[in-house]
N, C-alpha and C positions, 0 to 999 in steps of 0.2 A: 504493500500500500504506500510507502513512503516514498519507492521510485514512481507508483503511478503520481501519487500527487507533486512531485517531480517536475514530472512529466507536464502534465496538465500545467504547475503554474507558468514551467516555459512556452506551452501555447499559449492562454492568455497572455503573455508577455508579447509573443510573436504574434498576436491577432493587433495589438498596436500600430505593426509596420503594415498595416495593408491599406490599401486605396481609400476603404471607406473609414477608418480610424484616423490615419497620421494625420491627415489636412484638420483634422479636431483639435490636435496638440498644441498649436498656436493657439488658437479660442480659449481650452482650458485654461489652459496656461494662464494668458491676458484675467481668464474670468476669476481663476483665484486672486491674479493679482494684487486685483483691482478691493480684496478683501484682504488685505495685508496692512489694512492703516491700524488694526487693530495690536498690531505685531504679530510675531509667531506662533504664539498661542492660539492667537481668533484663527490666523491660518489651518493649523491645524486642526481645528476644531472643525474649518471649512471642510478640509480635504477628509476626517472623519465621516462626517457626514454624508458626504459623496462616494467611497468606497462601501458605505454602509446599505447607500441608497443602491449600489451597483449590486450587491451581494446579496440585498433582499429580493432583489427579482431573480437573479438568476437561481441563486439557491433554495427559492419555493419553488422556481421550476424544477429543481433539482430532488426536493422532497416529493412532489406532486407524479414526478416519473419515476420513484422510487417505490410510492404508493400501488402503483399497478403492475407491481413485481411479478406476484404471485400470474395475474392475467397475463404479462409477457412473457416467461418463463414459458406456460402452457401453451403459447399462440409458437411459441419459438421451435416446439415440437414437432412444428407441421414444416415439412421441407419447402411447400410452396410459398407461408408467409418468409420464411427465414430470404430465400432466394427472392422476395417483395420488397423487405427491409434492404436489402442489395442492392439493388435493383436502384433504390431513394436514393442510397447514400451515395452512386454511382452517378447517378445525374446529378447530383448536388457538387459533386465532384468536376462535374462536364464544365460547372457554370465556374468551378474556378479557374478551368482552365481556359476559360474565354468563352466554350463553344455557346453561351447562351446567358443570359441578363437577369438576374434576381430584381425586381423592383418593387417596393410599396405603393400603394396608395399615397398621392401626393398632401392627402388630409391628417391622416396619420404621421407624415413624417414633420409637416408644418405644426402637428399638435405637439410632438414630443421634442420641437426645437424652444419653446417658448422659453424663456427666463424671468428666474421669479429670485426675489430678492433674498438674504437675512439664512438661517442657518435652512429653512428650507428649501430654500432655491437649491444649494450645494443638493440636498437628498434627491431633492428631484432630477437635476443632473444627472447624479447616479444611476435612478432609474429608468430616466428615456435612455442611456446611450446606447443600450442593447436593440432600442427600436430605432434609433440614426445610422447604428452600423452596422444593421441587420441584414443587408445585402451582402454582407464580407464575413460577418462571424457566424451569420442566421445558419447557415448549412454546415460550418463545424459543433455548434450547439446543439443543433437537432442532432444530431448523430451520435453526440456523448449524452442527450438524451434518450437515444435506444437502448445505448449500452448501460445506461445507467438504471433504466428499467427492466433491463434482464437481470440486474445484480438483485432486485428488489430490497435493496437494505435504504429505508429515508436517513437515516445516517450518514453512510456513504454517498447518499445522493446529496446531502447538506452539504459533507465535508467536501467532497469534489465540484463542486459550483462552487462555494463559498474561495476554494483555492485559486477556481478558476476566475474569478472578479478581483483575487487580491493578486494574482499576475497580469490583468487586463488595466485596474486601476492604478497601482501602486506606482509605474513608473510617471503619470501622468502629475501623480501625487507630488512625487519627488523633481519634476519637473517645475512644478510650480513653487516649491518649498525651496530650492534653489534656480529661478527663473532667468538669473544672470547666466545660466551655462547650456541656455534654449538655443543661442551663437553657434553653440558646436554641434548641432544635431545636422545631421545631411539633410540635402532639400531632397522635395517630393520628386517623384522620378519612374522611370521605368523599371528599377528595383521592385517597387510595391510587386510587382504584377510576377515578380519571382515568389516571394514570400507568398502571396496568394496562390500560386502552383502549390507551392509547399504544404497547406491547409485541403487542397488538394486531393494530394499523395496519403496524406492525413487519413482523410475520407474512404479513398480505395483500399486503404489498408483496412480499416472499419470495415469495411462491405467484405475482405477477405475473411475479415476475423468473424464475421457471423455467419457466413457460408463453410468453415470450416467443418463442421459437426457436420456436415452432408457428407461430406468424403470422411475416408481412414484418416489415421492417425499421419501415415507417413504423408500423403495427398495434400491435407492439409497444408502442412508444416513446407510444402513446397509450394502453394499456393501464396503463403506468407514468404517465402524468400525469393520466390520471382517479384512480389509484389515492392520490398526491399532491392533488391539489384533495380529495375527497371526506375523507382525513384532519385535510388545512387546515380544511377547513369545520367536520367533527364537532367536533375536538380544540380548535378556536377559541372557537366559535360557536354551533353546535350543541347540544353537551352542556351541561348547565346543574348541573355540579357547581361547588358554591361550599368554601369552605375559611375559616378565622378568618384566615390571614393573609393581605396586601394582595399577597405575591411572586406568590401565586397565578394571580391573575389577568394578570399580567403573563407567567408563565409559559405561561397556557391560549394569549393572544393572541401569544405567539412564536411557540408549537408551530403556529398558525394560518397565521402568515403566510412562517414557513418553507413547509409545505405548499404554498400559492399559487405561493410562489418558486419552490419544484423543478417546479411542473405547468408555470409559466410558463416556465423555462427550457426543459424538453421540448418544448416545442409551437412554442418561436422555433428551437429547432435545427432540426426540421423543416420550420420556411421558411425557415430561411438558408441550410439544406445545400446545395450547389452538386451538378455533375454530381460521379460518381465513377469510380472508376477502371473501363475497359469491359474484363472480362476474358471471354478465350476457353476454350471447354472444352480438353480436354488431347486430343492427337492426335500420332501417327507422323509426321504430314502438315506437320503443324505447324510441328515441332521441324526437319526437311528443310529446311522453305521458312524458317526463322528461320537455319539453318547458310549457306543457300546467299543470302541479302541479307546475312549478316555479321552478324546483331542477337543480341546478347546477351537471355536470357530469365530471366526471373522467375517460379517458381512458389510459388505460396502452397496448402500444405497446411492446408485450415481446416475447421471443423466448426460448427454452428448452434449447438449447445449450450456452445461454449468462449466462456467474457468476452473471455478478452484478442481473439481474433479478432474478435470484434464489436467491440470497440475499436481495433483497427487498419481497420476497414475502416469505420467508422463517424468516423474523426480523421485517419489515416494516409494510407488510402487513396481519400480527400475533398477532398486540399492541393490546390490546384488548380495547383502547378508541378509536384505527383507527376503529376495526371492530364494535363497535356502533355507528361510527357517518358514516360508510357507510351506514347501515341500517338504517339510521333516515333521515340523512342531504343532504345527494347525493347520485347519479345513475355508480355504478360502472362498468365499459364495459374492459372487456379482449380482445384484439385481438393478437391471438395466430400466430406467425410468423415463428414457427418451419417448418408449409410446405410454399412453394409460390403456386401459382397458383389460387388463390381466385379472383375471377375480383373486388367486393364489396373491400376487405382490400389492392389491389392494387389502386384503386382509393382513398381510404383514405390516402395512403401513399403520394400519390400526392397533394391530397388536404391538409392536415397540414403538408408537406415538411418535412417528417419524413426521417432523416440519414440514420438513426441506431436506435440498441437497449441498452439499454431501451428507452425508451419517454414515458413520461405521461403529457398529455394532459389534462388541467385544463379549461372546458368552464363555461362560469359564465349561469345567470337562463335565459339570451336570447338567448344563445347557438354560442356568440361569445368567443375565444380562450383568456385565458388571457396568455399573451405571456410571460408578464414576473413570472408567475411560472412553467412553463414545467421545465420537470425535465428530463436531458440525461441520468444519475448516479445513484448510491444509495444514499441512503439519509434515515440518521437515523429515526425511529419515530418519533422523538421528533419535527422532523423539517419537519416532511412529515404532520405531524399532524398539527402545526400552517399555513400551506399552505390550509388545508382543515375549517380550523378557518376562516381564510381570501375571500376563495371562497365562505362560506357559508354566509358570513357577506356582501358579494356581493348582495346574494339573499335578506337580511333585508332590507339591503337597497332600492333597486328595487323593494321591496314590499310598504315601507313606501313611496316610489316617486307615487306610483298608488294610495294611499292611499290620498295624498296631491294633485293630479290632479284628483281626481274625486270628491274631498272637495271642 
């Protein structure tokens, strides 16, 4: 979470440099200024205000599409929506790259330019500028509001808006707070229209990452590092926008060989990956023959469309002391929850009061639940592993108590 929110405040940050934001930066700027007879305190106060103003809208959006988790997660099931949300985020994609024009209503954007004076005026700022530069950030927003509606947590949907207004606001903030060093900012230019690619690239990656669960495992993850290489290359290389200052170029060839990096790193995971864990379907039969050898079992409620599950079973469930001590020490059971409709894994959901996904389900060799190791989350190795230390030390045990009761 803390490389996503990263992540995220350096887009905000980079949604700054784009066509419909930078030309605001003068304005802001002037508009705090012109609130600085107070000193740097009322400043402050201003510029509070307006990050606040920024953060309330975005971050109820952020709560609101977190709210319909549980309904995204279910609709994400269906191969034809997922390849729909795609499909959005692809043309939304098109329009940064020129092929086509985001525009408002001309009432709408004359209502959310007004200015109003005193610590309100600053809030209000805040909250129109997402509908003044809704044509440049409108389609990276909505996109991290699909995804933010597939995590279904309003939490994470608070914290990742709210980060993403204190990277979209902040520099604007500190541009006004030190307004003498507005001098060195490079002018507007045919730069923007890079960085807009870049928001882009943004987006295809987005529409990759939610088409991934249609395809395998390996598909996927190639899906993602064509979609990386082909960014590296445009945003490097490719594109031939020049700009007056020399950061420029130094910026096109990072954004490049980042690119390279993440494709290269996809494509070595896929030949490093070792075996993984061999799990069995779920059965009556199963759970019998695991009570009557005495083996503690392990179930994983997981779904194709959930990240954290694809990251436990793409990290976790890949260690290669997890995958010997599934095959020696316990009974490992997948229950696949990409489709509904199973009466058997709906009754299981009832029976261990499963949320959501992930859950994994830790039963000791009686085939009662040990409750306190279920796991909602991901969970590194290291600590998935001494959880299977623990369960299996279960079974020693319970085997040494038959041992002393029939002494």
């Amino acid at each position: 979470m803390i490389w996503t929110l990263l992540g995220i405040f350096a887009g905000g940050m980079a949604l700054n440099l784009t066509p419909c934001v930078y030309p605001l930066i003068p304005i802001t700027v002037s508009y705090f200024g012109g609130r600085s007879s107070g000193g740097k305190g009322a400043l402050a106060a201003h510029g509070f205000c307006y990050i606040t103003g920024l953060a309330l809208t975005n971050s109820s959006l952020g709560v609101a599409a977190a709210l319909t988790g549980g309904l995204m997660g279910a609709l994400l099931q269906n191969p034809l929506v997922v390849a729909a949300v795609a499909a959005i985020l692809l043309a939304f994609a098109a329009g940064s790259f020129g092929l086509w024009e985001l525009r408002l209503p001309y009432w709408l954007t004359q209502a959310a330019s007004k200015s109003y004076t005193g610590y309100f005026g600053s809030l209000f700022m805040g909250v129109t500028l997402g509908v003044v530069a809704a044509p440049c950030i409108g389609p990276f927003v909505l996109g991290l509001l699909t995804w933010v509606g597939s995590l279904g947590s309003p939490f994470s949907g608070f914290l990742i808006f709210f980060t993403l207004s204190l990277g979209l606001g902040l520099p604007l903030f500190f541009l006004a707070f030190f307004s003498g060093q507005l001098d060195k900012l490079p002018r507007s230019g045919e730069w923007m229209l890079w960085v807009r690619k870049l928001m882009g690239w943004v987006l295809v990656a987005m529409a990759a990452y939610f088409v991934r669960p249609i395809f395998s495992q390996t598909a996927g993850d190639m899906v993602l590092a064509a979609v990386a290489l082909s960014a590296g290359l445009h945003l490097g290389w490719i594109d031939r926008t020049r700009a007056a200052f020399k950061a420029f170029e130094w910026l096109k060839t990072g954004a490049g060989i980042a690119g390279l990096v993440v494709a290269t790193i996809l494509v070595a995971s896929l030949v490093m990956a070792g075996p993984g864990v061999a799990w069995q379907p779920y059965s009556n039969q199963l759970l019998t023959r695991a009570a009557g050898q005495q083996k503690p079992v392990i179930i994983d409620f997981s779904a194709a469309w959930c990240a954290p599950c694809r990251e436990l079973d793409e990290v976790t469930f890949h260690h290669p002391e997890i995958v010997k001590r599934s095959k020696e020490d316990v009974v490992m059971i997948k229950i696949d929850l990409t489709r509904k409709g199973d009466p058997d894994y709906e009754r299981l959901l009832r029976q261990f009061e499963v949320k959501g996904v992930p859950t994994v389900v830790f039963l000791d060799p009686s085939g009662r639940e040990r409750r306190d190791l279920r796991l909602v989350d991901f969970l590194p190795p290291d600590q998935f592993l001494s959880r299977i230390i623990e369960i299996s030390n279960t079974q020693i045990q319970s085997n040494q108590y038959d041992l002393l009761k029939g002494g």
